[in-house]
N, C-alpha and C positions, 0 to 999 in steps of 0.2 A: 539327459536334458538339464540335469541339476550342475553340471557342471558348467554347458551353455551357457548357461542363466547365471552364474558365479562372474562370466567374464563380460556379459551383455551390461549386467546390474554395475557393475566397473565403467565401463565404458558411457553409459546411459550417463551416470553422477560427474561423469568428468566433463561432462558437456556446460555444464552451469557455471557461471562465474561466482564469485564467493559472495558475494552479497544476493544470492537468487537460493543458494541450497539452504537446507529444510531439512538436513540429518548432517551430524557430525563424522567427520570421515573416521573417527571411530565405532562407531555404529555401520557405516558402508561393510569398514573391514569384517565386523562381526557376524554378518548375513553372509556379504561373501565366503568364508570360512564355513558355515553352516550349509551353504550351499552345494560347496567344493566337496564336502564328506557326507552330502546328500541328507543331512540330518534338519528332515525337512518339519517336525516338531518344532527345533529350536528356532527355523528359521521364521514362524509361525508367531511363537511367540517375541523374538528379538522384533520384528515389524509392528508386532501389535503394541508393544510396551513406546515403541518411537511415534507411531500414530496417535496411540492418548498422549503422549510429551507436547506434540505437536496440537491437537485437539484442545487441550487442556493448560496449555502454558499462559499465566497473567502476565501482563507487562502491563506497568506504572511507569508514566512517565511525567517528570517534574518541569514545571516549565516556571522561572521567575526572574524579577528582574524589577526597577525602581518604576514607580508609577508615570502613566506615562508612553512607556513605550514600545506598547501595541499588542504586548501580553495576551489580553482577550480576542483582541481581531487574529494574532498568530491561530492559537486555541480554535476560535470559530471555524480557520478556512481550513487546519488540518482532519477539522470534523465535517465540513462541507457543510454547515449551519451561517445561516446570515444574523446578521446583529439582531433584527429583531421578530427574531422565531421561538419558537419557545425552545426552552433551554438550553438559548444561547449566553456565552457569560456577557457579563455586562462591561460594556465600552466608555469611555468617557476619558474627559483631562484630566482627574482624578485619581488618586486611588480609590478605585473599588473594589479591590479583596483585603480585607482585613484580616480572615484566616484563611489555610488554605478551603481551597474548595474541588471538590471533586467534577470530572465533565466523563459521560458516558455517551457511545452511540451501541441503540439496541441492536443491531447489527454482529457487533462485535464486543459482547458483555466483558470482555476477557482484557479488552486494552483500558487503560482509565489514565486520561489527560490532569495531572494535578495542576492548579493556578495558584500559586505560591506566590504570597503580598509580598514585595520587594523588602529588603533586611533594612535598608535605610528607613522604609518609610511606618513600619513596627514601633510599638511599646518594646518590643525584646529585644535584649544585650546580645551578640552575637552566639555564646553559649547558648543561653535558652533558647535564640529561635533554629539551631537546628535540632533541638529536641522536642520544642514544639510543631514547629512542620513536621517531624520525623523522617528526619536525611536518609536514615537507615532501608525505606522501605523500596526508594524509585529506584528502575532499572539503569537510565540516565538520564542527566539533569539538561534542561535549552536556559543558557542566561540570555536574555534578550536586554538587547538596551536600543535607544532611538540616535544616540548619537556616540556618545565618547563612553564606554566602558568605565564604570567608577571606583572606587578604593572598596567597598560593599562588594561588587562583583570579583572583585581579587580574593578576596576573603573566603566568598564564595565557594570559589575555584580551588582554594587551597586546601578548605576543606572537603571537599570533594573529591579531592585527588588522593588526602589521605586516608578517607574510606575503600579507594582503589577500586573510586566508576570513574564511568567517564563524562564529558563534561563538553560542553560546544557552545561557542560563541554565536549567537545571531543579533547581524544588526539590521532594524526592519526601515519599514519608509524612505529604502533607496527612490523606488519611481517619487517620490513626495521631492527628497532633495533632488532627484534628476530634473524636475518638472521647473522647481525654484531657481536653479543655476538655469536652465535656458530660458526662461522669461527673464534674465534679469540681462543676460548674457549669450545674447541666442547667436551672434555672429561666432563665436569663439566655442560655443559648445561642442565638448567632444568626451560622448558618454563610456567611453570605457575608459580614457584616463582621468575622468571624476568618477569611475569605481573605482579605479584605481588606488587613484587617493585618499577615499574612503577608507580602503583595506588597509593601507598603510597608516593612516593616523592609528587604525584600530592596531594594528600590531604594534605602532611603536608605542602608545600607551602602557599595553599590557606587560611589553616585554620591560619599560621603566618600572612597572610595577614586578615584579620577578617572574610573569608568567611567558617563558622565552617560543613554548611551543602550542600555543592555542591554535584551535582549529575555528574558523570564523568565516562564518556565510552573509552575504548582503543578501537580502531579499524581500518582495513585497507582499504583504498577506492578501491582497487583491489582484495578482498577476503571478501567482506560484509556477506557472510552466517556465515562467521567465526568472532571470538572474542567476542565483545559486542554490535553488529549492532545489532539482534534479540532484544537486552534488550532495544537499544535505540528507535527502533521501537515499541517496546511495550510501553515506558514508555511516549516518545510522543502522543500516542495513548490516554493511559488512561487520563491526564491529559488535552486531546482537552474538547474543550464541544462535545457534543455528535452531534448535525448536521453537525461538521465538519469533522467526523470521516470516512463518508462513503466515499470522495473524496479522501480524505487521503489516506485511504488502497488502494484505486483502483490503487492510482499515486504510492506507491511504489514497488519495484523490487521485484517480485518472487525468491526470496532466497534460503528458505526454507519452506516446506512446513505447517510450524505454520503458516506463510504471506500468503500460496495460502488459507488454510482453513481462516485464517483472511474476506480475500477477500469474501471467499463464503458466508461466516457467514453474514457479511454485506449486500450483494446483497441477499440474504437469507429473511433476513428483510425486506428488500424494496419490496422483492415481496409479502411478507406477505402483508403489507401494501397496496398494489395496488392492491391484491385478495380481500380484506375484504373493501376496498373503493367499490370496482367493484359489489360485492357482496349485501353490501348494501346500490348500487342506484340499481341494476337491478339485479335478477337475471341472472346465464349464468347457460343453462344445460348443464353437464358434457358430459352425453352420448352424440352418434349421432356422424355425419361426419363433420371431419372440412373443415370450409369452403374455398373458394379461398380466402378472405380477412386474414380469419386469417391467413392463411398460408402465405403471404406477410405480416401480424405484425410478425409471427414468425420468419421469415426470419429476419427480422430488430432487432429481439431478439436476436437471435443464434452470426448474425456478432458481436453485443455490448458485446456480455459476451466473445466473442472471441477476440475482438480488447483488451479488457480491460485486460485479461491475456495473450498476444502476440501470440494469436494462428490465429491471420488474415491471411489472402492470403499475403501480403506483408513481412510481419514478419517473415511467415516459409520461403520465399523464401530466407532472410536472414541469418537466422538457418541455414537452405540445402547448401547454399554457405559453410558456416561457417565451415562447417561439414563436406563438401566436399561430401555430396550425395545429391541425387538426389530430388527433391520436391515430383516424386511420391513418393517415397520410404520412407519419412518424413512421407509423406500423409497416407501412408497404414498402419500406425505402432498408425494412429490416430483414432478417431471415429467420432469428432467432423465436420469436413471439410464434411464427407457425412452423415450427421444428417437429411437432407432433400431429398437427395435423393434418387434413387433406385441402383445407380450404383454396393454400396460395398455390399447390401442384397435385397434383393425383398420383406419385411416384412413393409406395410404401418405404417406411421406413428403412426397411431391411435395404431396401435398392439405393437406398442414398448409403448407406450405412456402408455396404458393398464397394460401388464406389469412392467412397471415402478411404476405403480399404486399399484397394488399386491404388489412387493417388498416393495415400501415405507411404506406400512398401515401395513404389517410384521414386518416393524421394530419399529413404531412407535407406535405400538397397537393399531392400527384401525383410519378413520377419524383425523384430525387433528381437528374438534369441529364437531357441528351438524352444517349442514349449507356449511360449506367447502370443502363438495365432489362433490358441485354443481359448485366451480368454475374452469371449464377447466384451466385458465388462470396460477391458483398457482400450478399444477401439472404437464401441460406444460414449463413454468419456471424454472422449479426445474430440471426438467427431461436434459433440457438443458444446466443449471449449473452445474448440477453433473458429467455430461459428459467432458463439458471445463475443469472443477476440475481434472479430471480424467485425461486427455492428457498433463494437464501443469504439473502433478505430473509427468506423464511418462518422458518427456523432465528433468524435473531436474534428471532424473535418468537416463538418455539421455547412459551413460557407458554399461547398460546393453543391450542396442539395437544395439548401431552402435562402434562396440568393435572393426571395423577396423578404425574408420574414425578419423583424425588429430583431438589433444589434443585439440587445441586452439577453439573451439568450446567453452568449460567450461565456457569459462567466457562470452561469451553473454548469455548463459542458466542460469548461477546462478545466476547474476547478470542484464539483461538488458530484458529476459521474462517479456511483458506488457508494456513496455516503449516503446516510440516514435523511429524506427532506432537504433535501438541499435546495439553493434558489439563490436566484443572481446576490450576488456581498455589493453592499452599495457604504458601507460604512467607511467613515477615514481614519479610524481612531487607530 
């Protein structure tokens, strides 16, 4: 079985593209190895030690740039918080960060958004303010600027490079100038080659200034499905180290649905990983009646994969406000909210459960190793993620269900699904 499970565990990890894995393929090799010579101790603890990495990993992330330009609204819509919720940062023409300032969502204590006042618009000499901010401590840095990258942002950049992070240009209030050029210009508009030229002013600034390889996203903090957020989520992604990746995707906004399948893919893994620890300390037999315990761990499953993609009891009722209908009516159009119990079908768990089983070994040609069909735990799991997955794609498609109800719903759907309070971003800043 251990050997099975040596080449299943290989094959299983190769399936993920690199900005989705969640263990280092040095860590793969090491289970596998401990697999292959059955030393199922090691293998026990080599998973458990990658589970707390993964559990456990901070990431700080620095976000600055001159006042101005959209800092806080960036900040706000990666937290799914609207400008004026509490402990949203504060928006304005202005600078309003003087020092940095820390941004948290209770959800995910582990990620922390830093708002770092633009270097130009400081009391402090370039020296002192990266030791004031403390350069030393973010995982990597967003320079944002609104229009043309400044001689501050180079600097920036350069010091940043020399501490050997990484570093990503964003320019924000594309839809703001796309809106301006066609009101002013509306026979001649044509919006990909004014992003076009966008991108390129930004490059050839930067590159006058000596930075030849910036990587530089247009995007708008009130239409994040849209433009270059996709790309900039992706490319943040692939370049995390890999145990910081699963906290990551969970903390960002359900978009589009490349970020909800992102999400699965990761939690995906983690269950992989918590079948096959489970597996080999103890066997679990698959068959048989679940029990009252597990049915109170599952219950504790179902909420986490539903808090984590905004499909909680709290969340929808913010949706259904949003929306202007009703929570049952959110409710019934979902699967997840009665997963446990008999209200919306009379069909025991185990018998969906079963089925879910059937289906999945259908697609997957059978078993997922030898060894694997023995653990209830990864097909229960699954069966509950694919469902979560399932109702958060329906919500982002939220038009085709509730084709009466007020627009402004859109934007806490595209934007603020799985975040902490979320609720339509109405700010321009």
């Amino acid at each position: 079985i251990a050997c099975g499970l040596a080449s299943s565990f290989d094959k299983f990890f190769k399936e993920f593209k690199l900005e989705s894995k969640i263990v280092s393929q040095e860590t793969i090799r090491e289970i596998q190895s401990h697999l292959k010579t059955e030393n199922l101790q090691r293998v026990v603890s080599t998973i458990g030690k990658a589970l707390k990495d993964i559990d456990n990993a901070p990431l700080n992330i620095a976000v600055t740039g001159e006042c101005g330009t959209g800092k806080s609204s960036f900040i706000n819509a990666l937290r799914g918080v609207g400008q004026y919720e509490e402990g949203a940062a504060p928006t304005g023409a202005v600078e309003t960060t003087l020092k940095r300032t820390r941004y948290e969502n209770k959800k995910f204590p582990n990620v922390i958004l830093w708002d770092l006042p633009g270097m130009g618009t400081t009391k402090f000499p370039p020296q002192t303010y990266l030791q004031e901010m403390k350069f030393g401590e973010y995982d990597f840095f967003i320079i944002i600027s609104a229009t043309r990258f400044k001689e501050s942002d180079v600097h920036l950049a350069t010091a940043i490079r020399k501490m050997k992070k990484n570093f990503y240009f964003v320019r924000t209030k594309v839809d703001s100038d796309l809106h301006n050029i066609k009101m002013g210009k509306p026979k001649n508009f044509k919006k990909d080659e004014i992003l076009q030229r966008i991108r390129n002013d930004c490059v050839n600034h930067l590159q006058e200034a000596g930075i030849n390889d910036a990587q530089i996203f247009l995007i708008s903090s009130f239409e994040l499905s849209g433009y270059d957020f996709p790309s900039l989520e992706t490319t943040l992604l692939r370049e995390l180290p890999a145990h910081k990746r699963h906290i990551f995707m969970q903390y960002l906004p359900n978009v589009t649905e490349a970020a909800i399948d992102r999400k699965r893919d990761s939690l995906r893994q983690k269950i992989w990983l918590e079948a096959l620890k489970a597996g080999a300390s103890a066997t679990i037999p698959f068959m048989g009646l679940i029990t009252d315990n597990e049915v109170e761990n599952l219950e504790e499953t179902l909420t986490l994969y539903r808090s984590y993609f905004g499909l909680d009891d709290a969340s929808l009722e913010i949706i259904a406000k949003d929306l202007h209908v009703s929570v049952e009516k959110l409710k019934a159009n979902l699967r997840s909210p009665h997963l446990l119990s008999v209200e919306k079908d009379d069909d025991p768990l185990g018998e969906k459960l079963l089925r879910y089983v059937e289906k999945f070994c259908s697609v997957s040609g059978g078993f997922i190793a030898p060894g694997v069909y023995f653990w209830k735990i990864f097909y229960l799991q699954n069966y509950f993620l694919d469902t979560v997955v399932s109702d958060t794609k329906i919500l982002l498609r939220k038009e085709e269900i509730f084709k009466d109800s007020v627009g402004s719903g859109q934007a806490y759907l595209l934007q603020n699904a799985g975040n902490e309070n979320g609720k339509s971003e109405t700010a321009s800043s």
